[in-house]
C-alpha positions in Angstrom: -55.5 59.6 4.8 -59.3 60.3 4.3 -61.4 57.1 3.7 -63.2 57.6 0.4 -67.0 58.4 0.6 -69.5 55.4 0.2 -70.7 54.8 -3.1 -74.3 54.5 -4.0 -73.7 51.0 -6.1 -74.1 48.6 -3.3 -71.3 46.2 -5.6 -68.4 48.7 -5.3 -69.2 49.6 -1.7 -67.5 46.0 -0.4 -64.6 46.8 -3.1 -63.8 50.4 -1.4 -64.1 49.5 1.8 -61.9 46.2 1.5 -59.1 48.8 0.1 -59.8 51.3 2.3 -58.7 49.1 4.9 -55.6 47.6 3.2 -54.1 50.9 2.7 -54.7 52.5 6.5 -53.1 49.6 7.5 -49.7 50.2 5.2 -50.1 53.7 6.4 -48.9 53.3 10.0 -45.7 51.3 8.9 -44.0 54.7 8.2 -40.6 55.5 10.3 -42.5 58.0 11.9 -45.1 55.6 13.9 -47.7 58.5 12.4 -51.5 57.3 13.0 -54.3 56.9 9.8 -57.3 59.1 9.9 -59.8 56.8 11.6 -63.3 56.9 12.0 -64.7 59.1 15.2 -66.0 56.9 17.6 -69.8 56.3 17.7 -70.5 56.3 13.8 -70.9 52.4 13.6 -67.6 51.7 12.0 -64.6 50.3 14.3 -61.4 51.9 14.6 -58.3 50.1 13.3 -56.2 48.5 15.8 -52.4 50.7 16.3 -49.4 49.5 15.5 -47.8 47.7 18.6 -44.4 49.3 18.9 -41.6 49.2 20.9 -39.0 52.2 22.4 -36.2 52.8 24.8 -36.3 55.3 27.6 -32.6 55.7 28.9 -31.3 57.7 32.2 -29.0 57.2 34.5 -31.2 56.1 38.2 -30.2 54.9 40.8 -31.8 51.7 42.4 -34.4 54.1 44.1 -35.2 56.3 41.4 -35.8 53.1 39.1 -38.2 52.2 40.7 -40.2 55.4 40.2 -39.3 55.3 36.6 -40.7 52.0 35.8 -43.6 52.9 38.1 -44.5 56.1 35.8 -43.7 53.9 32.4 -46.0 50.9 33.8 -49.0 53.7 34.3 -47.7 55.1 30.4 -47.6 51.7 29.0 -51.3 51.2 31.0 -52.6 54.3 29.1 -51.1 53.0 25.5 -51.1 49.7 25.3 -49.8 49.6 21.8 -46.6 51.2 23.1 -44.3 49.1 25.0 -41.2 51.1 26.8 -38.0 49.3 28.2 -35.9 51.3 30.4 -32.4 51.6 29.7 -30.5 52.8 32.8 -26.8 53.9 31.0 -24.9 54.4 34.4 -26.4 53.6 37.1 -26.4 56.9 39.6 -23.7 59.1 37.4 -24.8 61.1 34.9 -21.4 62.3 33.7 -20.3 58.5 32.6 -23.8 58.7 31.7 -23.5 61.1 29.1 -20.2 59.8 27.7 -22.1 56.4 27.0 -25.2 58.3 25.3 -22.1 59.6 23.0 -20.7 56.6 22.0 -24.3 54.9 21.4 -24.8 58.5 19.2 -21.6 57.5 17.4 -22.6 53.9 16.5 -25.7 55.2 15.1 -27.8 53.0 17.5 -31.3 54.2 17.4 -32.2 56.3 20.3 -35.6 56.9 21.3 -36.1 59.1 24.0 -33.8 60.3 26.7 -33.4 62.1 29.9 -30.0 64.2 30.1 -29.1 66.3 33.1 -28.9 69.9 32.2 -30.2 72.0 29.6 -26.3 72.3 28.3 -25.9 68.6 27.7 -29.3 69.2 25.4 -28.0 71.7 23.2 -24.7 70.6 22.9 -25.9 67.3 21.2 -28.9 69.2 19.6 -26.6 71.1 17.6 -24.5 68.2 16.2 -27.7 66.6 15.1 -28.2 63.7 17.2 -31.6 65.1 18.7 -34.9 65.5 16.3 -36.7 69.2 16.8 -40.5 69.0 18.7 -41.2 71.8 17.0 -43.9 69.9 14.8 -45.1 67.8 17.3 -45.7 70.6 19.3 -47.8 72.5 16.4 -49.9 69.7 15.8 -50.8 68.9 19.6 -51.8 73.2 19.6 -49.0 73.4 22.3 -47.1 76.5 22.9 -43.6 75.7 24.7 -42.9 78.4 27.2 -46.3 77.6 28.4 -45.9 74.3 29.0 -42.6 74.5 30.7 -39.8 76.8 32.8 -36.8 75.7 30.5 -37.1 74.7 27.2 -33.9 73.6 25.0 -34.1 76.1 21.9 -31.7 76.9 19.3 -32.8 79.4 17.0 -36.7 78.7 16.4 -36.1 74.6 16.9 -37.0 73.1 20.3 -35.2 70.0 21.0 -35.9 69.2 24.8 -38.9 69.1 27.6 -38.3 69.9 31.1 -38.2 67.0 33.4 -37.4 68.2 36.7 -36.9 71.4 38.6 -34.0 71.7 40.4 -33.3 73.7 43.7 -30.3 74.0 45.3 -30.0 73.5 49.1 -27.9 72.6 51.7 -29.0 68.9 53.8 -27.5 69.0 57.3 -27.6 66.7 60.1 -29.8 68.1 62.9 -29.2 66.0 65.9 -25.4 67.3 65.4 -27.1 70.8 65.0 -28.6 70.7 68.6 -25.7 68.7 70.1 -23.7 71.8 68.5 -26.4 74.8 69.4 -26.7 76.0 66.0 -29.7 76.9 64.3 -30.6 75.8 60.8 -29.8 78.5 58.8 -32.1 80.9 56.7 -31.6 82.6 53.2 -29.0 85.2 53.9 -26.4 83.2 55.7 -23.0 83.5 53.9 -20.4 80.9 52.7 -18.5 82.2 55.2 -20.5 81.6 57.9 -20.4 77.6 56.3 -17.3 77.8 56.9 -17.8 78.5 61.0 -20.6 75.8 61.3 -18.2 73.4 59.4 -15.6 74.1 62.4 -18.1 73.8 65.4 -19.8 70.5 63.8 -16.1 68.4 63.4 -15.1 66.4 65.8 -12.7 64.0 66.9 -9.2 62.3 64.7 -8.5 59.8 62.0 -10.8 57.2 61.0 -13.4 58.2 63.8 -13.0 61.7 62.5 -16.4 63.2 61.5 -16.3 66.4 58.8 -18.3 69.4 59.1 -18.7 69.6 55.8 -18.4 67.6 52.5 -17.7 69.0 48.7 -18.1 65.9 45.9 -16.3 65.8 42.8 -18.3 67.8 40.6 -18.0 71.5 39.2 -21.1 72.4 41.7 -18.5 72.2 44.5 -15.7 73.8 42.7 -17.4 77.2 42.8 -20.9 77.3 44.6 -21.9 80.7 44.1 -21.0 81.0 39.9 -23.1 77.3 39.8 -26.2 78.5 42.1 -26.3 82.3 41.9 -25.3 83.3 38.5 -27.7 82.9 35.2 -25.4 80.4 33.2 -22.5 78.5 34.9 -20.3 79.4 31.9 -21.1 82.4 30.3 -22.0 86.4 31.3 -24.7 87.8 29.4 -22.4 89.1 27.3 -21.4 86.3 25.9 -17.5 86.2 27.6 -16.5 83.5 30.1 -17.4 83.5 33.9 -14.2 82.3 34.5 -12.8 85.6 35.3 -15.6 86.0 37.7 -14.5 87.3 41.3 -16.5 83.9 42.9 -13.6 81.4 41.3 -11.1 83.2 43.7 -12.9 83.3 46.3 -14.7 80.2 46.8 -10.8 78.2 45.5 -9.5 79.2 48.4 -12.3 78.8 50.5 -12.1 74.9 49.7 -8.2 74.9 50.5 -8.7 76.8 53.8 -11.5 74.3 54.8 -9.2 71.5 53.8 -5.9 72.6 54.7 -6.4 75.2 57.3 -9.6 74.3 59.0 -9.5 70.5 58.2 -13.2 70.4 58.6 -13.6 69.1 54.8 -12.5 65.8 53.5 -9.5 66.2 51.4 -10.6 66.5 47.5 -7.4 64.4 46.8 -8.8 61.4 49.3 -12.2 62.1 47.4 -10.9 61.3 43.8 -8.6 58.4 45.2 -11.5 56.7 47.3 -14.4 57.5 44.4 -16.8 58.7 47.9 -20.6 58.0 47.7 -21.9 61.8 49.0 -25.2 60.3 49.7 -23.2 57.8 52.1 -21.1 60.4 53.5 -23.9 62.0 54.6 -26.2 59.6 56.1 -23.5 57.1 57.2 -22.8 60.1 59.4 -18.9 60.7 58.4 -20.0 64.4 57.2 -22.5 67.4 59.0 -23.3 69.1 55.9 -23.4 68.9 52.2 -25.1 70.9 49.5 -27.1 69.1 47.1 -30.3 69.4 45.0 -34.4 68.7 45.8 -33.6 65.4 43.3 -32.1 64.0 47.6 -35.8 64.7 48.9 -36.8 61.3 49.3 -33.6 60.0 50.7 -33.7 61.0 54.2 -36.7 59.3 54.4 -35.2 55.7 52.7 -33.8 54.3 55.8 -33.5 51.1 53.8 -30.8 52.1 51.0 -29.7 54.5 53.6 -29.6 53.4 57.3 -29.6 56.0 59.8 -31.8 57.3 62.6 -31.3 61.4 62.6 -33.0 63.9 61.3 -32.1 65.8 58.3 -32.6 69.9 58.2 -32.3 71.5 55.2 -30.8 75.5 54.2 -30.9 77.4 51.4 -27.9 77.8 49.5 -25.2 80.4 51.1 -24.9 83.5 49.4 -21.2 85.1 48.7 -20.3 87.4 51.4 -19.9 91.4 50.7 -17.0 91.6 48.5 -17.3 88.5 46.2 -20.5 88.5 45.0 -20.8 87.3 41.2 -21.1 90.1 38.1 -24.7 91.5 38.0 -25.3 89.9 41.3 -29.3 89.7 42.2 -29.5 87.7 45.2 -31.4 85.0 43.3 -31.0 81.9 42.8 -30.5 79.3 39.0 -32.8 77.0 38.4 -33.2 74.1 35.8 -34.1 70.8 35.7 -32.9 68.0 33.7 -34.3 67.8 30.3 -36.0 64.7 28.2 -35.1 64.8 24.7 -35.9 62.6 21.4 -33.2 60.8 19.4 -32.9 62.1 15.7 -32.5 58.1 14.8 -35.5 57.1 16.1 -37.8 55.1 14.4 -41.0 56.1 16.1 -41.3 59.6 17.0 -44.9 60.1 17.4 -44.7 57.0 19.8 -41.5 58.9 21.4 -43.2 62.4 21.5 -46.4 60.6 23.6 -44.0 59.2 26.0 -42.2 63.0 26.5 -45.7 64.4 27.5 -46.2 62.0 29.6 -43.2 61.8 31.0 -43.1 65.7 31.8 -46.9 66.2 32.4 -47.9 63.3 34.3 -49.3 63.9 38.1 -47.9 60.5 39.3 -47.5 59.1 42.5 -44.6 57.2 41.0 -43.0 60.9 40.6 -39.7 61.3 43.2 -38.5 65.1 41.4 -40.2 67.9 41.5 -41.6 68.4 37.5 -40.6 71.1 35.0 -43.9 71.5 34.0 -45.3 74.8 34.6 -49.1 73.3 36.0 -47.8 71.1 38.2 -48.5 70.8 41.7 -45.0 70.9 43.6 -45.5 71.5 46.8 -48.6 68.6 46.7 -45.7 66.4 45.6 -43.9 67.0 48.5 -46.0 65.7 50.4 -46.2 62.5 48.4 -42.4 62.1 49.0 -42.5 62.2 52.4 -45.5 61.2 53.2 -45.1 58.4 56.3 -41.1 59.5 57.1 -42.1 63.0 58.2 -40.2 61.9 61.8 -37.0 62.1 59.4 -37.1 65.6 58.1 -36.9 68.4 59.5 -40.3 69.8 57.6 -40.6 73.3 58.4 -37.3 74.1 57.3 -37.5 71.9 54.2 -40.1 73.5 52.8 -38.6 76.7 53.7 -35.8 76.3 51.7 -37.9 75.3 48.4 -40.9 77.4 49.0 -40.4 80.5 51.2 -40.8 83.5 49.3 -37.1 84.6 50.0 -36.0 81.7 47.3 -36.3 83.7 44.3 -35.2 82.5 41.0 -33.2 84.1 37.7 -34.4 84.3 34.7 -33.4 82.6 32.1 -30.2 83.3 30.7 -29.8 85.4 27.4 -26.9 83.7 26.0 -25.3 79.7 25.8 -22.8 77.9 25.0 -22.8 74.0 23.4 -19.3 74.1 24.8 -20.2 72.5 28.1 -18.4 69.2 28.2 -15.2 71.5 27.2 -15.7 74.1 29.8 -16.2 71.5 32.8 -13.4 70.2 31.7 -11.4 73.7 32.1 -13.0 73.9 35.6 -12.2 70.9 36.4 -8.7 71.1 35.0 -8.5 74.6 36.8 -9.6 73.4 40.2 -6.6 70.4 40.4 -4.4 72.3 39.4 -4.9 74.6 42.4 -6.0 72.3 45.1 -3.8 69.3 43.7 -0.3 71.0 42.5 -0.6 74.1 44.3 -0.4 76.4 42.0 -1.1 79.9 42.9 -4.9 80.8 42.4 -3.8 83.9 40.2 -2.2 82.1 37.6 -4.8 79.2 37.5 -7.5 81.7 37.2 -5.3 83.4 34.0 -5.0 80.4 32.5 -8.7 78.9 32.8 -10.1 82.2 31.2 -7.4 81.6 28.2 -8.8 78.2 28.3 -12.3 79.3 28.0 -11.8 81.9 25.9 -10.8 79.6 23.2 -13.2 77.3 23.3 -16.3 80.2 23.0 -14.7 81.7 20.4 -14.3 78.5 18.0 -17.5 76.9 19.1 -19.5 80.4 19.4 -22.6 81.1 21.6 -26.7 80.2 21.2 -29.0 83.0 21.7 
């Protein structure tokens, strides 16, 4: 709202100005937190004081990467002081649980702020059952054009509903005093999952409890099929809209797990996995595993010998491709890339305060930082210095930066076609996966019946393009 123009009757001028200020001040009570007109600095008049308001930032860190997050809200909260942030940490180090708790909070109709989710999918599944508010204004009025801003942005039609966070890259962390010990080199881009499998065998050694793996595969759908999660454009669908499911990879890298398990026995057993609920970051640094393939979100960990004692040195290896013969549909030799997301709640009761911390958030060139940032003017290799900056003696640096930054680690584009199907499709995956490496049923007919799975679910919940 303009403030009215000074009258030339010195007895109304005291009369305007007192309800000039009366009504700017009722004007920031509105749901959306939206700031008065104020006068510019400088012309002798003093600007009205903000509303001091209060909003929830919720993710699902780990003890270590709280710390960061605070750090980056304390430096936010520094810049506005009229905005206070608490940080809600959902599930501490699991973002699956993580999102099932963000659902039930939806469900309730608590009042969600802002909020980091782990994938673009997770966005746009809850974008398009109205739980998440559209930036698209916000945007227009800060002159901000999205695809300049950021690598991934969460659209459906014309609405944006999510910022890029983090950029993730794949890679593979491997132990490289057992490397030497071994005589293997770190790998470059190139090397196949096959030949995985052959440094899993030559890095195992010795029998029951004392036994250390080669290699390790957690829980999630990443290690269920490598190449269709890494090297394909979405982990779900083809360009074309149909499931991936029938993609040659599935076969493939199914049996490759069972032969490492079964055959090989230079993988932990996925059954002892699920029963035991592992840590892979302890599997790993607590030395009981060689290998494991992970995501630049592990950067700072070989270098946290506090939360994670050990004294060797970690190498790092771009993901393995497929070997000739089971490369993915369309296959380019590339590799996906996303990032988690930060999106607003619909139910929040002070977006402009929300949109602020979003910017920041995603924008921000913050020592506090530990992920490599979304954000298309960001400085990622100068971060990577920051993260390892006084632990260099625990990385193995040349081929860490290698594996983020060599010009053989090209990236996709961005895929054509989505589904808000994702929590249903993991699920088929998942489903899929037991039942061949739990109840033994032949890969064939698993694979048959995931695609009917899948098939399903696309064509009642339809596809975003």
């Amino acid at each position: 709202m303009k403030m009215r123009g000074r009258s030339k009757v010195n007895t109304l001028l005291s009369l305007v100005l007192a309800s000039t200020l009366v009504v700017s001040a009722c004007g920031n009570g509105n749901n959306n937190n939206t700031p008065s007109a104020s006068p510019s600095p400088g012309n002798g008049e003093s600007k009205p004081q903000a509303e001091q308001v209060t909003i929830k930032y919720y993710n699902w860190d780990n003890e270590a990467q709280a710390a960061g997050t605070r750090g980056m809200l304390d430096e936010f909260t520094a810049e506005n002081p009229n905005i206070k942030v608490e940080h809600v940490v959902l599930v501490p180090g699991n973002s699956v649980e993580m999102l099932q708790k963000l659902d039930f909070l939806i469900s309730s109709g608590e009042a969600i702020d802002v909020i980091q989710l782990p994938s673009l999918g997770s966005v746009l599944e809850r974008a398009t059952r109205g739980a998440f508010e559209p930036l698209n204004t916000y945007y227009t009025n800060e002159n901000l054009t999205p695809e300049d801003e950021y690598f991934v942005n969460a659209k459906v039609g014309e609405d944006y509903y999510g910022m890029q966070f983090t950029k993730s890259v794949n890679y593979v962390m491997l132990n490289k005093d057992m490397l030497d010990e071994a005589g293997l080199a770190v790998p470059k881009y190139g090397w196949t999952w096959d030949d995985y499998r052959e440094y899993a065998k030559q890095l195992t050694q010795g029998e029951g409890v004392d036994k250390r793996y080669g290699s390790y595969f957690h829980t999630w759908e990443l290690y269920m099929n490598a190449p269709a999660q890494t090297m394909m454009k979405d982990p779900f669908l083809y360009d074309d809209g149909t499931t991936i499911l029938a993609d040659p990879t599935y076969k493939y890298f199914f049996e490759l797990r069972k032969g490492m398990e079964e055959t090989d026995k230079t993988s932990k057993p996925y059954a002892d996995i699920l029963a035991a609920k592992l840590n892979y970051r302890t599997e790993f640094f607590n030395e009981e595993a060689a290998m494991i393939l992970t995501g630049n979100f592990t950067i700072p960990d070989p270098g946290n010998t506090e939360q994670y004692p050990h004294d060797f040195k970690t190498a790092f290896a771009p993901v393995p491709v497929p070997p000739a013969g089971s490369e993915p549909k369309d296959y380019e030799g590339k590799y996906f890339t996303s990032g988690s997301q930060i999106a607003m709640g619909a139910t929040s009761k002070h977006k402009e305060a929300a949109f602020k911390l979003m910017r920041f958030m995603t924008t921000a060139d913050s020592d506090n930082r530990m992920e490599f940032s979304g954000y298309k003017k960001a400085n990622n290799e100068e971060l990577l210095t920051k993260l390892i900056a006084g632990k260099e003696d625990m990385y193995d640096v040349d081929s860490l930066k290698y594996s983020l930054f060599s010009e053989d680690i090209q990236f996709l584009d961005g895929a054509q076609v989505m589904t808000t199907a994702t929590s249903e499709l993991t699920k088929v995956i998942n489903d899929g996966f037991s039942k061949y490496m739990l109840s033994n049923e032949p890969i064939d007919e698993v694979q048959a019946w995931m695609v009917g799975e899948a098939t399903k679910i696309i064509s009642e919940k339809g596809v975003i393009k």
